[in-house]
C-alpha positions as CSV (number, residue, x, y, z in Angstrom):
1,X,48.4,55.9,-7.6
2,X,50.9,53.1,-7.7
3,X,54.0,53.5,-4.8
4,X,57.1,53.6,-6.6
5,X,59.9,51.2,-5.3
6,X,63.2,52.3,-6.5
7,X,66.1,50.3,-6.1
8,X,69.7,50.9,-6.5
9,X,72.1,48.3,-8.1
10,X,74.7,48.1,-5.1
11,X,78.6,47.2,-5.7
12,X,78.3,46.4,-9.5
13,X,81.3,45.0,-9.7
14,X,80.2,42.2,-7.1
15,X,76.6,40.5,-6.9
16,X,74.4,43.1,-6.7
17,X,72.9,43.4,-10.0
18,X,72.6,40.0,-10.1
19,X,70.2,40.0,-7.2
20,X,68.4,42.6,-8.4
21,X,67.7,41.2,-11.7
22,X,66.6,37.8,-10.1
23,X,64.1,39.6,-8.2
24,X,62.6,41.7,-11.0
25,X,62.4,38.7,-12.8
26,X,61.0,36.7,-9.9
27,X,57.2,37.2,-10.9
28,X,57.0,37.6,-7.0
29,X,57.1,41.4,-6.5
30,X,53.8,42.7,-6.1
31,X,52.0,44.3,-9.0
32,X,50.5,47.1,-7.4
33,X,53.5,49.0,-7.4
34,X,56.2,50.3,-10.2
35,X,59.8,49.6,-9.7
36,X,62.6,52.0,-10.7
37,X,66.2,51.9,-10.7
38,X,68.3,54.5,-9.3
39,X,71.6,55.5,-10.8
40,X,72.1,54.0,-14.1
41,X,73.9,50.5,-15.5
42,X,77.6,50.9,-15.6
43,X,80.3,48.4,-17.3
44,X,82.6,47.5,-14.7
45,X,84.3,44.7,-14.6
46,X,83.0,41.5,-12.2
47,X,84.0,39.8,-9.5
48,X,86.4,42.3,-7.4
49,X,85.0,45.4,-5.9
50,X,87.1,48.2,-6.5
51,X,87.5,52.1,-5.7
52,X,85.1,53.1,-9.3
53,X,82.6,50.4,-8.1
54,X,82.5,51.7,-5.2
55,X,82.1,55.2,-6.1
56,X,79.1,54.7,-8.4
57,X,77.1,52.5,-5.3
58,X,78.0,55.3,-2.9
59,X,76.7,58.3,-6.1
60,X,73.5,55.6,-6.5
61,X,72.8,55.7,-2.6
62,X,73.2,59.6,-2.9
63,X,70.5,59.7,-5.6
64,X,68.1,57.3,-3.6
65,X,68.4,59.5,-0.7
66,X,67.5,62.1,-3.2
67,X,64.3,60.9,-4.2
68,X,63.3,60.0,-0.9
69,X,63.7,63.3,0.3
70,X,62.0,64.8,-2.8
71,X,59.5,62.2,-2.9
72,X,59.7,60.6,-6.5
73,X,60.1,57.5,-4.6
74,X,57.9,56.1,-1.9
75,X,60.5,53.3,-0.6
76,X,63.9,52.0,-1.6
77,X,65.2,48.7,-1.7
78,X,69.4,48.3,-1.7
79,X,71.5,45.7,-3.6
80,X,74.7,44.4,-1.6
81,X,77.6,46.8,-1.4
82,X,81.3,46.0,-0.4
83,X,81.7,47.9,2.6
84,X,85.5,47.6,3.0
85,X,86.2,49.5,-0.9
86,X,82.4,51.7,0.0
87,X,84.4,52.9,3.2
88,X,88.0,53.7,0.9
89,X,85.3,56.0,-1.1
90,X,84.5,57.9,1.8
91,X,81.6,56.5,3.0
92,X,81.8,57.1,7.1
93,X,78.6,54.7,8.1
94,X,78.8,51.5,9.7
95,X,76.2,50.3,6.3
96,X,73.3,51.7,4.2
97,X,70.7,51.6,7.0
98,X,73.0,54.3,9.2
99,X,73.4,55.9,5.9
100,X,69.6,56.8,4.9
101,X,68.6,57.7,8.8
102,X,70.9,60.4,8.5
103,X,70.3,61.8,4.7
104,X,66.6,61.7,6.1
105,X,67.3,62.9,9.5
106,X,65.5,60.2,11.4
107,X,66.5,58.6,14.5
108,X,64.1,56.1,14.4
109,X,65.0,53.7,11.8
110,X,65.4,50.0,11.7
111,X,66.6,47.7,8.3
112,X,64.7,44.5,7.0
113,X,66.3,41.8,5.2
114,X,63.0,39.3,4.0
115,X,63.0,36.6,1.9
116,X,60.5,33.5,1.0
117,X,60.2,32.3,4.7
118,X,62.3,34.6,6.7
119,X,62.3,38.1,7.0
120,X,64.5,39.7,9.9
């Protein structure tokens, strides 16, 4: 059985959805695993984060957490978020990381930001 990846689409009123897309379309992901998007597409306007943006990341992080717990995903990958107009939605963690350790009730987490030649 294939892992399913889902990711969420971030502030979509700033650049993540545009980073997602690039690396769907990347031909780099591996194939060995199906990719799902959590939340849905909404029409917001671009270029300033703002309090529905926000709202609909924070909803989108709620869901992935959801399918973690439940197990419809296997792993999820996070798009940028604003975290000055997340925060004005009522978001109370320091970023998504914090965020996902405590939804899953883990104290042993750590994030992982990798690209072509770095991965930190």
């Amino acid at each position: 059985m294939k892992p399913v990846i889902g990711y969420t689409l971030g502030d979509q009123s700033g650049i993540g959805p545009e980073v997602i897309s690039a690396a769907l379309a990347s031909g780099e992901l591996p194939e060995g695993s199906e990719y799902r998007l959590i939340g849905k597409r909404e029409n917001l306007p671009l270029g300033r984060p703002n309090a529905e943006s926000a709202k609909h990341a924070f909803d989108h992080l709620e869901q992935a957490a959801h399918a973690l717990r439940e197990g419809t995903v296997d792993a999820v990958v996070t798009a940028p978020v604003c975290k000055e107009t997340l925060h004005e939605a009522g978001f109370r963690w320091p970023g998504q990381t914090e965020f996902f350790a405590e939804r899953l009730e883990t104290d042993n987490y750590a994030m992982c930001l990798t690209g072509k030649r770095l991965t930190v």
